[in-house]
N, C-alpha and C positions, 0 to 999 in steps of 0.2 A: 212776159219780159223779152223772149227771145224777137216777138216785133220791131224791137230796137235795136236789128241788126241789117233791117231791112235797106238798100243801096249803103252799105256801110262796104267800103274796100278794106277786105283783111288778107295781113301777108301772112298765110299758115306755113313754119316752117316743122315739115314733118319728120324728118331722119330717114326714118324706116318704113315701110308702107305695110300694117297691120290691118288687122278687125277694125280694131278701135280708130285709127286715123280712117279708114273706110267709113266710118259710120260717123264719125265725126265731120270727114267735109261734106258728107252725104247732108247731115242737120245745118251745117251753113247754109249749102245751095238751098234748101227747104224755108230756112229762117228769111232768106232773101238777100242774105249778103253775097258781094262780089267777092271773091276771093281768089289770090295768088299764091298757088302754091310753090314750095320751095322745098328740096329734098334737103341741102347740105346748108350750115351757116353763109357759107359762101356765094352761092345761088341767093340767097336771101339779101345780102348787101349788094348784090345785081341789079337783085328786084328792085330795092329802094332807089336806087338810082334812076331806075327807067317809071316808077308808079308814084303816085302819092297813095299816101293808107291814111285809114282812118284807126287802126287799129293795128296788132298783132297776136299768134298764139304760137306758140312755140312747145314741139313735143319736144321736151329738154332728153337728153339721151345721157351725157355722162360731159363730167369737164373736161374740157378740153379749150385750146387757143382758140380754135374759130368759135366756138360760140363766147368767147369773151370779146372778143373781136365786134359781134354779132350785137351783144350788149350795148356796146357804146354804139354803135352804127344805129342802136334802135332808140337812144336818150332822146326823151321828150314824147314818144310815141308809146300811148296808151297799150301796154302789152301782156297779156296772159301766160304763164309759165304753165305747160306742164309735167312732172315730173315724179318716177317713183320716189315712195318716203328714203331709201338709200341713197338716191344723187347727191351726191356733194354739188354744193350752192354759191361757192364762194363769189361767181359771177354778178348770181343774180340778188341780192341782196334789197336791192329796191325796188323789185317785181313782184305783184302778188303771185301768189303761188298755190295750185290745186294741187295736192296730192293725185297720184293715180295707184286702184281705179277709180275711176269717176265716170260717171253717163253724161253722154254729150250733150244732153238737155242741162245739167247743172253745169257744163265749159258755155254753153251759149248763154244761160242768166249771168256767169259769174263775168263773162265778154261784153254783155249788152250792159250789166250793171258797170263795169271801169268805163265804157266809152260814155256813155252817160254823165259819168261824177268827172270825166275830162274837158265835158265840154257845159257842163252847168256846176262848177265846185260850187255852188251855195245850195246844190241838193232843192231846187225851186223847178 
């Protein structure tokens, strides 16, 4: 499934740079997607301005103004949440949502499965 991320532009907004976000954009470039990275929400609605995306993933870190900010600047754009089971969510409410932990091979099918059902909703 992860082939279906292949020349896909994803804006990864990552926060904090861990293990897990290493290894995680490390399985993009691998899957064959392009990708934008972005540390802060802010940088993120930069990005959108100067890129088009096909997609997004967001290591969601904790609520706060710029990533609600980050929300509406992302409406309409196919987007991945991720996020420990304690983050408060209030933002994201109509974004699917991966609990973390999670292996980046289950972010890349659960990525390739939304861009997919965005750009074929009859599942064809």
């Amino acid at each position: 499934m992860t082939t279906g991320l292949r020349n896909q532009t994803i804006l990864f907004v990552y926060g904090e740079i861990d293990r897990f976000v290493v290894e995680l954009h490390q399985a993009l470039d691998e899957a064959g997607a392009d990708s934008v990275i972005a540390r802060t929400p802010g940088d993120a609605i930069n990005a959108l301005a100067r890129f088009e995306f096909d997609g997004a993933l967001i290591n969601y870190l904790q609520e706060h103004a710029e990533y609600r900010e980050l929300v509406r600047a992302l409406a309409g754009l196919p987007t991945l949440v991720l996020c420990s089971p304690l983050t408060p969510l209030s933002a994201l409410t109509r974004m699917p949502i991966l609990s973390k932990p999670v292996a980046p091979g289950a972010v890349l099918t659960a990525l390739a499965r939304l861009l997919h059902s965005a750009t074929d909703p009859q599942g064809g």
